[in-house]
C-alpha positions as a printed Julia matrix, in Angstrom:
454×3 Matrix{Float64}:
  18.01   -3.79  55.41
  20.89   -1.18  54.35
  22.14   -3.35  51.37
  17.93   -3.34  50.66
  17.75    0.73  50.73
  21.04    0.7   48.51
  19.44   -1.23  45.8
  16.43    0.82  46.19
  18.03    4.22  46.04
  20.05    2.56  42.42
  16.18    1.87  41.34
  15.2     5.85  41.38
  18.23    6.88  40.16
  17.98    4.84  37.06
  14.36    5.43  36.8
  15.01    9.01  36.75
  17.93    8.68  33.95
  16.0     6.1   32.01
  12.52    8.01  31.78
  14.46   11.09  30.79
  16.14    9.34  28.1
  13.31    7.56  26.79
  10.5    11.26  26.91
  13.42   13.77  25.72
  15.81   11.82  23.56
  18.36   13.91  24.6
  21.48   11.13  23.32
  19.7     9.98  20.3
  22.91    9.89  17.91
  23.7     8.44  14.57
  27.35    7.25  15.45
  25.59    3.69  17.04
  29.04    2.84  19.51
  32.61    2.87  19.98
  34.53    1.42  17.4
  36.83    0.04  19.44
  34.29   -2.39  20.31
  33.09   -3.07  17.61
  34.68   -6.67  17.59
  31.32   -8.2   19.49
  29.6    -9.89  17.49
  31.78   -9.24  14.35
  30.27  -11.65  12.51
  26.64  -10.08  12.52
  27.27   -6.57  11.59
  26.91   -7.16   8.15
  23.37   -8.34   8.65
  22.77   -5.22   9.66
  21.74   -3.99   6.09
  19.73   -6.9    6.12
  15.81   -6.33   4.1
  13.1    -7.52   5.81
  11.89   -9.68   2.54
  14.6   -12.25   3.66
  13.43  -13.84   7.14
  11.13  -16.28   8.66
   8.77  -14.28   9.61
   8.1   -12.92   6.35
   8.62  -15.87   4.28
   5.92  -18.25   6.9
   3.47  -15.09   6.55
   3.24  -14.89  10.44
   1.09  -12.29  12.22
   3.3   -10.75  15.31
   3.04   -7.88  17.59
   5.47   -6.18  19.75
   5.09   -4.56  23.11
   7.86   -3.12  25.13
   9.19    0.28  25.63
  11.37    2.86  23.57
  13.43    0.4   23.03
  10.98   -1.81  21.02
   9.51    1.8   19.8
  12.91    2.38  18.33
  14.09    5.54  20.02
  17.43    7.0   18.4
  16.5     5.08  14.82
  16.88    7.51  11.76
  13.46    5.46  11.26
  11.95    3.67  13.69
   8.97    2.0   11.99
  11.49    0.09   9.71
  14.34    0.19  11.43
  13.7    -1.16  15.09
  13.28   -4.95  15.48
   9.46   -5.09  15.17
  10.05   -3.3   11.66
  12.9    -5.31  10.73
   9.77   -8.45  11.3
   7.41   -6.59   9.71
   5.59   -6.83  13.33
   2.98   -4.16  14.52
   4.74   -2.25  17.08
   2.9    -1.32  19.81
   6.4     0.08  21.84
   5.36    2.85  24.16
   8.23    5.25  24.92
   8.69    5.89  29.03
   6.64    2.64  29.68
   6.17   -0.42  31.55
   4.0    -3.41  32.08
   1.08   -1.92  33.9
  -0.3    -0.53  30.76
  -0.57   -2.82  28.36
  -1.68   -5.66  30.58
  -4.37   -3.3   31.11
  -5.15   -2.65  27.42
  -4.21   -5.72  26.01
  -8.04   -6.47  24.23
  -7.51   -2.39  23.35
  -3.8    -2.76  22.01
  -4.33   -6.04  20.26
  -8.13   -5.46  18.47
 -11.09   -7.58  18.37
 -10.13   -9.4   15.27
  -7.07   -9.42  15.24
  -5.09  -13.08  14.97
  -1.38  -13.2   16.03
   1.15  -15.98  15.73
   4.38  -14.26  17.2
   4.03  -11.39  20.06
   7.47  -10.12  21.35
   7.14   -8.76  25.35
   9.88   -6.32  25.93
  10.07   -4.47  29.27
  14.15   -3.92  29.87
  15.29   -5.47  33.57
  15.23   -1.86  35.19
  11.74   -1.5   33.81
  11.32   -1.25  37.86
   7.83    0.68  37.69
   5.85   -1.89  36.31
   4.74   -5.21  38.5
   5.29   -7.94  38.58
   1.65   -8.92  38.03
   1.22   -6.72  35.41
   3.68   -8.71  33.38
   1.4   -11.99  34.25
  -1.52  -10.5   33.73
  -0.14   -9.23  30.29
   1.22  -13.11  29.3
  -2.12  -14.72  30.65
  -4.0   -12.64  28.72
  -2.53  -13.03  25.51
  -1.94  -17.27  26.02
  -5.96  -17.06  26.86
  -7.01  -15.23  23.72
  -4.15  -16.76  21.24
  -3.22  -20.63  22.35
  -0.86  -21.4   19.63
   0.82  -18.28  19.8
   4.73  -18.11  20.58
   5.06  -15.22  23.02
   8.85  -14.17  23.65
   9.73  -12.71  26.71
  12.52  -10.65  25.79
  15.92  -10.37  29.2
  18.39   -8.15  27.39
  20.06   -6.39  30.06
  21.41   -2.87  29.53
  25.18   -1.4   30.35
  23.01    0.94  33.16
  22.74   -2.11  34.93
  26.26   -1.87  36.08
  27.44    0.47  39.0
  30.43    1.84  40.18
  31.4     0.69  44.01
  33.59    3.31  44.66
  31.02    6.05  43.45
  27.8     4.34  43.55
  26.69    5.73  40.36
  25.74    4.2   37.69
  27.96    3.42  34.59
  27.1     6.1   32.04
  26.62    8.66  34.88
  30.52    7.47  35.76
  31.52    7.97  32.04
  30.03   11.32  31.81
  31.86   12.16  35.45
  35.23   11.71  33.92
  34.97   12.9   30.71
  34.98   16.4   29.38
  31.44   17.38  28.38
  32.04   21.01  28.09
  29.57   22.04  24.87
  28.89   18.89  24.45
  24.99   16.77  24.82
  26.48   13.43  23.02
  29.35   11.8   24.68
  32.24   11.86  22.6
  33.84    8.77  20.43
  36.07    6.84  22.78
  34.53    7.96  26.4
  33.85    4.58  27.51
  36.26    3.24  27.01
  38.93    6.25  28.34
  36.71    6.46  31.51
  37.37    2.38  32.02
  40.2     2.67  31.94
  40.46    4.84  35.49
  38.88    1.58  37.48
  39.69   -1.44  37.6
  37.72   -4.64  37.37
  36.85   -4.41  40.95
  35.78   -1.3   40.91
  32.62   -2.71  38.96
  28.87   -4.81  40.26
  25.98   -5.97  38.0
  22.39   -5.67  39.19
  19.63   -8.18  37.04
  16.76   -6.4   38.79
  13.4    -7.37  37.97
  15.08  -10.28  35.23
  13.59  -12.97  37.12
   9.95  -11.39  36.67
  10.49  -12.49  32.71
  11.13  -16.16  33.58
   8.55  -16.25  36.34
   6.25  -15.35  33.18
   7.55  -17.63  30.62
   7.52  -20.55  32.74
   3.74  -19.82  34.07
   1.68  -22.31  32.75
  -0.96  -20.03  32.42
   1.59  -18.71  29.47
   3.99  -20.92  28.37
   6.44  -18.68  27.14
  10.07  -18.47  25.8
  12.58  -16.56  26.88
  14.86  -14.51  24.63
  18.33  -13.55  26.65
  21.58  -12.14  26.25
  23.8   -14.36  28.28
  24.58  -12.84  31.76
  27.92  -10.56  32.07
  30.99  -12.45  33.0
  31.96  -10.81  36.48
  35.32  -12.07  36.38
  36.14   -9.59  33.96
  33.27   -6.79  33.88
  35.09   -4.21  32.06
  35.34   -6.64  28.91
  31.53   -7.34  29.1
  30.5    -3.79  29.05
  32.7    -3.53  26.17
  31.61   -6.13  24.59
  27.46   -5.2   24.85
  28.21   -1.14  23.88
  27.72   -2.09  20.55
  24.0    -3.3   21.01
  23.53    0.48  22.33
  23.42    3.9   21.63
  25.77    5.69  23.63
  22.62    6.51  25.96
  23.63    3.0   26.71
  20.4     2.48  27.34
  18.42    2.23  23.28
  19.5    -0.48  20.47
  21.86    0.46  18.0
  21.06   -0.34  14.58
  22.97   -3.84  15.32
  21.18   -4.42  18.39
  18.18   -4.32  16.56
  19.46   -6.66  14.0
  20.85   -9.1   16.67
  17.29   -9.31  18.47
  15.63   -9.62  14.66
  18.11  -12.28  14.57
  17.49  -14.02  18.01
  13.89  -13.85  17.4
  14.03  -15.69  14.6
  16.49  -18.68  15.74
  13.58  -19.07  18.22
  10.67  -19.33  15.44
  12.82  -21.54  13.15
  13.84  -23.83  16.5
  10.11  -24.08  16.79
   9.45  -24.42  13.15
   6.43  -21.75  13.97
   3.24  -21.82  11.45
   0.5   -19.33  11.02
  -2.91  -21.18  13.32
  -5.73  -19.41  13.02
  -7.28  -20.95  16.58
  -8.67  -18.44  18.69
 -10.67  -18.42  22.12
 -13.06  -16.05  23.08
 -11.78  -12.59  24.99
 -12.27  -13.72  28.29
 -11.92  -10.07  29.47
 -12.44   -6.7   27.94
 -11.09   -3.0   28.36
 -11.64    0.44  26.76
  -8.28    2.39  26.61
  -9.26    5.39  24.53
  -7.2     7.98  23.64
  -7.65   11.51  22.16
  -4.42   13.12  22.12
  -3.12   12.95  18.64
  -6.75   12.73  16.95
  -8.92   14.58  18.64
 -11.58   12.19  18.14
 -13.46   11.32  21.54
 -15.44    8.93  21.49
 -16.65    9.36  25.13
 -19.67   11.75  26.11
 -18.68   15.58  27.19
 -19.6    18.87  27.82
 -16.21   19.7   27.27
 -14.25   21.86  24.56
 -12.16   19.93  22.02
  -8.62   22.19  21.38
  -5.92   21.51  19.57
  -3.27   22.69  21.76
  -0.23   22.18  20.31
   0.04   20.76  16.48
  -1.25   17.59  16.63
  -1.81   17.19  20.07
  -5.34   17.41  21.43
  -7.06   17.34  24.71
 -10.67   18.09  26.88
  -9.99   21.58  29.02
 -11.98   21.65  32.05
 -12.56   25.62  33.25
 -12.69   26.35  36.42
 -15.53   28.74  35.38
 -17.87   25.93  34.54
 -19.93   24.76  36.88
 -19.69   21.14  35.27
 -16.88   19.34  33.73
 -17.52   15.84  32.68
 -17.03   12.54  30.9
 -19.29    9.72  30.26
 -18.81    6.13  30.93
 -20.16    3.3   29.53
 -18.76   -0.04  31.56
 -20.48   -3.15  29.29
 -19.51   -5.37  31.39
 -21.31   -6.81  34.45
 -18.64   -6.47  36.78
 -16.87   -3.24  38.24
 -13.93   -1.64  36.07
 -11.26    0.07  37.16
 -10.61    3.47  35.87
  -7.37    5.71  34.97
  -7.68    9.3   33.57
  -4.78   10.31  31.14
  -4.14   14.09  31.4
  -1.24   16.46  30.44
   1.83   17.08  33.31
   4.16   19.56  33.02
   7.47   19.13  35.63
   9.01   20.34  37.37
   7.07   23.81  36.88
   3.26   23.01  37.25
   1.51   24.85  34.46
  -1.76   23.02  34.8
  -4.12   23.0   38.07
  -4.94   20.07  39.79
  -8.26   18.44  39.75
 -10.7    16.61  41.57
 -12.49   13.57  39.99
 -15.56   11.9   40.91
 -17.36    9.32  39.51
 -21.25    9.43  39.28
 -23.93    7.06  38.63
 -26.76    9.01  37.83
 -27.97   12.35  36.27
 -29.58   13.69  39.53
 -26.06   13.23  41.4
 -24.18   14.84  38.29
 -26.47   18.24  38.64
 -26.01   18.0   42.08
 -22.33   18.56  41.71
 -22.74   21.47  39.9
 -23.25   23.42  43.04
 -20.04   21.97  44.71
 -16.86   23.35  44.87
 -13.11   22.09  44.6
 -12.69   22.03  48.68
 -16.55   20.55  48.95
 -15.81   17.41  46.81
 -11.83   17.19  48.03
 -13.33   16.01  51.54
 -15.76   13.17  49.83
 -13.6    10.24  50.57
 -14.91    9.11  47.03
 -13.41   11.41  45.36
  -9.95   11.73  43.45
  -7.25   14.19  43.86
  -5.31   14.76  40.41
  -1.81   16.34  40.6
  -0.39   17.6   37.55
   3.12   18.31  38.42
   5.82   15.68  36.72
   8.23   15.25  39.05
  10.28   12.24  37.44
  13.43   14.66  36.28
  15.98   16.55  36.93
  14.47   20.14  37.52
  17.08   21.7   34.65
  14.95   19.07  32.2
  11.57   20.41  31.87
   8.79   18.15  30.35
   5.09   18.81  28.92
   3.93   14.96  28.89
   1.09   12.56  29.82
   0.53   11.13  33.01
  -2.16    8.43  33.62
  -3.91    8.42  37.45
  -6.02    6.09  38.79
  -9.36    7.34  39.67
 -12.06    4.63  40.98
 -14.05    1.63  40.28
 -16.94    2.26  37.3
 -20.29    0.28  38.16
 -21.74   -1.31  34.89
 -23.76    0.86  32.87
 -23.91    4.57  32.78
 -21.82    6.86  34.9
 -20.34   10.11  34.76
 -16.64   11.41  35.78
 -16.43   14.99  36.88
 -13.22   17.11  36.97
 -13.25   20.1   39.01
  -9.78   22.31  38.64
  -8.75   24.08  41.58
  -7.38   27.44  40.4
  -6.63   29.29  37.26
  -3.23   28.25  36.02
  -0.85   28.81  32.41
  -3.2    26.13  30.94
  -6.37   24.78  31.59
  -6.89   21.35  32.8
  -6.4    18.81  30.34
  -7.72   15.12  29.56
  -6.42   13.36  26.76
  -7.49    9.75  27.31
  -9.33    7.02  29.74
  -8.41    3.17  30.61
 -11.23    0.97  32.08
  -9.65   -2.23  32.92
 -10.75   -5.2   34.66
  -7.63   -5.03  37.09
  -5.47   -2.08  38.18
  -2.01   -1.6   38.99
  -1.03    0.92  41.61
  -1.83    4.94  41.45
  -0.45    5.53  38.21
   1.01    3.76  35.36
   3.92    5.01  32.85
   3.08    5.24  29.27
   4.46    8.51  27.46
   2.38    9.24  23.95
């Protein structure tokens, strides 16, 4: 049970680094790694000016989309739509920074499009992408192998240098770099700091944790999916020190994104697995055998939802639906088309670890006469309705000297099919008014929340 809590307690402590990494970008640098280790895969840095007009994908015309996280995004690229992997492919990305699983296996008819035929789809969630589940990741494959039989999907295992952790300390590695070196006016850790603070420990000194790894194989070898895996072979623990080493080069020295070469390598290892498979372009299809509406408002401002709500603009770009406390109504409408229940998540604006928005309570209504009814109820009356929703908008995922103005996503309820109304009801007047920027109606949820920054 102790060696269970320890593994836990190295979960939330990367989870907090990582999701600060991934919202803030705070070691996003254009010196990729250390050039003393440069010598890993030697051979393939000069494929790193490699054009897209010279690989498989391009030349066999294949349709392929990417999901995954900031890494597949391309967080800490000069220019991530052509220079992470998917853009190297000339694949849609669909990377969503400070993600996991949970929300595209809930989106995936949303994500992917009605129309839409794919022949390649790349499934990144890193091995300490701990907040997703693992039946989020099945759901996600199952989906996709339902809708697109002849697609290749690609699980992709590349473990990170995080995922090593000092015994002595137990901290994780880039926490333990940044420890022993001298960071005075600095936010970028300085050329030669892994290596300098290796060289304090000893081989020993140093353990490797896969995490949720297995989750990917679980997937591939489903037979619902039929996937492939695409890994970077395991760390030798006989000599640690040399594997970090060796893998810095793949990162940024967030140790945590791709490096311009690590995007080229997994360009590279994606498409040893399409010419091993000798992929073609099928244009054989199967009906959606599930839907979902994941609509989102926050960099359009287009709703297409139902509202008595105001529309505002309130920061360049970035839009939302303010519910007033001094309205006696607050509300979205629903329209579930299918003949089953959905699930429902509202996406709203956080601020951490200062709350500058109130909380909220959410309902869901079926009908007109119980939506007027709720006009006359206040915050406290529809807090004690067991059906009703309690929305916190305090982000407490960082470090308090880090403050963040992001997007949370909460589950809510089940929707009936039909018509039905959600009403938000603030509790107090705060810096900003509440704010919605976004609803998911899936067939299946997973857990309270999910993690998707926008």
């Amino acid at each position: 049970m102790s060696s269970l809590s320890s593994v836990t307690r190295r979960y939330m402590r990367i989870g907090s680094v990582v999701i600060v990494f991934m919202m803030l970008h705070i070691f996003l640098n254009t010196d990729q790694s250390s050039s003393s280790s440069q010598r890993f895969l030697q051979a393939e840095t000069d494929e790193a000016e490699d054009t897209v007009e010279s690989n498989y994908v391009i030349e066999n015309n294949l349709r392929m989309l990417s999901f995954g996280t900031s890494r597949t995004w391309g967080s800490g690229m000069n220019h991530p739509k052509t220079e992470a992997y998917p853009g190297l492919l000339n694949s849609r990305n669909e990377g969503i920074r400070a993600s996991d699983s949970n929300y595209p296996a809930m989106c995936t008819y949303s994500m992917v499009g009605q129309h839409d035929i794919l022949d390649v789809i790349t499934i990144e969630y890193m091995p300490m992408s701990f907040w997703g589940t693992r039946d989020s990741i099945l759901q996600l494959g199952r989906r996709l192998r339902q809708r697109f039989p002849d697609a290749t999907i690609i699980f992709l295992n590349v473990w990170t240098p995080h995922q090593f952790f000092h015994k002595g300390t137990n901290i994780g590695l880039r926490q333990f770099v940044i420890d022993n070196t001298d960071m005075t006016g600095r936010v970028v850790l300085p050329e030669g700091a892994l290596e300098e603070a290796l060289q304090k420990t000893s081989n020993q000194d140093w353990e490797f944790y896969g995490f949720n790894e297995d989750w990917l194989e679980d997937a591939a070898n489903d037979p619902l999916i039929n996937g492939t895996v695409l890994s970077l072979p395991p760390p030798n623990m006989e000599d640690p020190m040399l594997a970090i080493l060796n893998v810095a080069p793949l990162y940024l020295k967030d140790m945590s994104h791709f490096s311009k070469l690590g995007h080229v390598w997994t360009k590279n290892r994606i498409i040893d697995i399409l010419q091993k498979q000798n992929k073609k372009r099928s244009d054989r299809v199967n009906p959606w055998e599930s839907t979902d509406q994941c609509l989102s408002w926050f960099e359009t401002g287009q709703s297409l939802v139902g509202t008595n709500m105001h529309m505002n603009e309130f920061s360049p770009t970035k839009f939302g639906l303010e519910a007033y406390l001094s309205k006696p109504l607050n509300f979205l409408e629903l329209i579930n088309e299918n003949s089953h229940p959905e699930f429902l998540y509202l996406s709203h604006m956080s601020t951490g670890p200062q709350e500058f928005y109130p909380e909220a309570i959410a309902e869901i209504y079926s009908n007109m006469t119980e939506l007027e009814f709720s006009k006359s109820m206040s915050f406290h009356d529809v807090k004690k309705k067991t059906s009703s929703k309690h929305i916190l908008t305090c982000y407490n995922e960082t470090p308090p000297q880090l403050p963040v103005h992001v997007v949370s996503h909460h589950y809510i309820g089940e929707v009936p099919p039909g018509r039905s109304f959600l009403t938000l009801k603030p509790n107090m007047e705060k810096t900003y008014p509440f704010r919605s920027v976004g609803i998911i109606l899936s067939p299946k949820a997973f857990g309270d929340k999910v993690e998707a920054i926008f």
